[in-house]
C-alpha positions in Angstrom: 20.2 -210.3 160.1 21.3 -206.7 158.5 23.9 -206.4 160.9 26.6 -207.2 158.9 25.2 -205.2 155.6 27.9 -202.0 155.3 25.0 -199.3 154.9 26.1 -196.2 153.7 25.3 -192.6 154.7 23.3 -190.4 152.3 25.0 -187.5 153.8 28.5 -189.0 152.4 27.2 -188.7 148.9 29.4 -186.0 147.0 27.3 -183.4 145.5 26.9 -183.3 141.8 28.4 -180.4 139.9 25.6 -177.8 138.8 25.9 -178.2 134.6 24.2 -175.1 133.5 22.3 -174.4 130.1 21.3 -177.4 129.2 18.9 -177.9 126.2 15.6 -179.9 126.3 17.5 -182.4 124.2 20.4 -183.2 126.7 17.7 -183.3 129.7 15.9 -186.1 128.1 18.2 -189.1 129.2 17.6 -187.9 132.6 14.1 -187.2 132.3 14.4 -191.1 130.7 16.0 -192.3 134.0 13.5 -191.1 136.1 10.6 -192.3 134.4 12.1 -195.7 134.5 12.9 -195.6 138.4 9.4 -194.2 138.7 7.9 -197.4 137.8 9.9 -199.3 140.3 8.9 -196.5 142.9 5.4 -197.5 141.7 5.6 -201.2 142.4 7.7 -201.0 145.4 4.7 -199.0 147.1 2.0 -201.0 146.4 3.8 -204.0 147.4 5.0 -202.2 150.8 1.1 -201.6 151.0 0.5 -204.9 150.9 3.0 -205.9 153.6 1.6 -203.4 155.6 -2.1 -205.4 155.0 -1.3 -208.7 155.0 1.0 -208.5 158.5 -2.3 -206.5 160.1 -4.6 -209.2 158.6 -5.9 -207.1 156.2 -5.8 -209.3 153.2 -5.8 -212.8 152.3 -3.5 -214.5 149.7 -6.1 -214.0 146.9 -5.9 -210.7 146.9 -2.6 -210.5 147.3 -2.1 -212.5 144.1 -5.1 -210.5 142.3 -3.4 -207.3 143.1 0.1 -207.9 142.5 -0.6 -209.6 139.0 -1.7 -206.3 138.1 1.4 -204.9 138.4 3.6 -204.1 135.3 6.9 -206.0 137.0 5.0 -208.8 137.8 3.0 -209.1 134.2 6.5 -208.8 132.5 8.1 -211.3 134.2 5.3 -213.4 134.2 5.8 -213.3 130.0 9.7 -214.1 130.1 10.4 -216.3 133.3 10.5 -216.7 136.7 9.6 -213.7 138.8 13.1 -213.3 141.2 15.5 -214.7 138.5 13.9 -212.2 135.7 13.9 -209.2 138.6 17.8 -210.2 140.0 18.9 -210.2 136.2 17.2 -206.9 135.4 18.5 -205.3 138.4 21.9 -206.9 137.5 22.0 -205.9 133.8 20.6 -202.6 134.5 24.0 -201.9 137.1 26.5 -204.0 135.2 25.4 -201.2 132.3 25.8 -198.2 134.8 29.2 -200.0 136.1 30.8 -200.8 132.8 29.6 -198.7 130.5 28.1 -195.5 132.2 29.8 -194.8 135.0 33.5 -195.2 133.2 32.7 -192.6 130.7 30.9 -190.5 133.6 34.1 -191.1 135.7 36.0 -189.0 132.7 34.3 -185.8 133.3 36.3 -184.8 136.2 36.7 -185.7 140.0 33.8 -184.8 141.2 31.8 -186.8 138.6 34.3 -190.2 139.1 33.6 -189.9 143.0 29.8 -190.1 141.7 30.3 -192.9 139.8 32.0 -194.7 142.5 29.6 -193.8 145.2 27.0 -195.0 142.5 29.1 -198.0 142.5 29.1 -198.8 146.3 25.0 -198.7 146.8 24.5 -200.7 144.2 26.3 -203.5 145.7 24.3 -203.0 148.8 21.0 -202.7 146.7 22.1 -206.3 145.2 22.9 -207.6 148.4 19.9 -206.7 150.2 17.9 -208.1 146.7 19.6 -211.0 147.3 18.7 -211.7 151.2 15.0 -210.9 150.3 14.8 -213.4 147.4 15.8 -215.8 150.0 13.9 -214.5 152.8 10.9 -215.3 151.0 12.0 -218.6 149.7 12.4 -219.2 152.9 8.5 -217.7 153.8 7.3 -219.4 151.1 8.7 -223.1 152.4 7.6 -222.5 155.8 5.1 -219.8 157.0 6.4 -218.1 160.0 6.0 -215.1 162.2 9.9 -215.3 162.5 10.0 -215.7 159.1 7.1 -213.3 157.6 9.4 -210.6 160.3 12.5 -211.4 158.3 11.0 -210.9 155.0 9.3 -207.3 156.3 12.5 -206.5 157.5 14.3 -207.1 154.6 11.9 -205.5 152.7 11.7 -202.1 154.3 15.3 -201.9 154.0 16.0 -202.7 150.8 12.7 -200.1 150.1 14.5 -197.5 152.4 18.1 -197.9 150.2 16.4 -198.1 146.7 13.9 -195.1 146.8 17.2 -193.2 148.5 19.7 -194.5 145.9 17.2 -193.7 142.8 16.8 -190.2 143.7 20.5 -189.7 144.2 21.6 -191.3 140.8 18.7 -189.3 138.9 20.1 -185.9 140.4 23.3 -187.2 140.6 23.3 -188.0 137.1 20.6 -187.4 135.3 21.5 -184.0 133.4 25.5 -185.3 133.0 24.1 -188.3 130.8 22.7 -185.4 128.3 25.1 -183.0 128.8 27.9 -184.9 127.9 26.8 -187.1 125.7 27.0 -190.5 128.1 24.9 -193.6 126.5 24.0 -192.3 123.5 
């Protein structure tokens, strides 16, 4: 099923540059970043926990909907549509920004900042593909209840989980002080 997904190696990732005396003011955007991935860190733990439950048998369906409608990603999505198309378009607006817009004028900086950007460039169209299988995988789930199926979507998950908490932590070192330091999005 993930065979044919061209993972990438986190030891490939070029290093970022070390920017030195940076103000409080110029961390900020990256600080800003991180607090922003931290809330999908949030979410994508408690809904890995509840994986991990409901495949040992640990929970039934109405606390998996009691718990998960607690979450802020759910809540929001809840108020302006449908749960996977609000999250794909988020996830898509959010990297057609970085693409277009942040990574061009990162790019400028010098070579080792454009071979960031276009490593940045590369996950993310892993991280969309992988969003992409696990909408359907659980399209699929949700049509017909498996084992097969409910394996699929777990797979799916943890990869996509295993590639996003990686790829987050790159682009916020990666990243993170350059957007102040140079001025980049403001």
């Amino acid at each position: 099923m993930l065979l044919n997904i061209a993972f990438l190696d986190d030891a490939t990732r070029p290093p970022a540059p070390k920017l030195e005396g940076l103000t409080e003011a110029q961390r900020a955007p990256g600080q800003h970043l991180r607090m922003v991935h931290d809330h999908l860190r949030d979410n994508m733990k408690t809904l890995g926990k509840l994986i991990a439950r409901a495949n040992a048998g640990g929970v039934t369906r109405v606390e998996i909907e009691a718990e998960t409608d607690n979450l802020a990603m759910v809540s929001n999505y809840r108020r302006f549509g449908n749960l996977c198309g609000q999250h794909c378009q988020i996830v898509h607006t959010h990297h057609s920004i970085e693409d277009y817009a942040i990574f061009p004028a990162l790019a400028q900086q010098g070579e080792a900042f454009k071979a960031i950007a276009d490593r940045l460039r590369a996950e993310h169209v892993v991280v969309h593909e992988l969003l992409e299988r696990l909408v359907d995988a659980l399209n699929a789930l949700a049509a017909e209840p498996t084992a097969t199926r409910f394996e699929n979507a777990k797979t799916i998950y943890h990869a996509l989980e295993r590639v996003l908490m990686s790829h987050l932590g790159y682009e916020e070192d990666a990243i993170g002080d350059a957007l102040g330091y140079f001025g980049i999005g403001e």
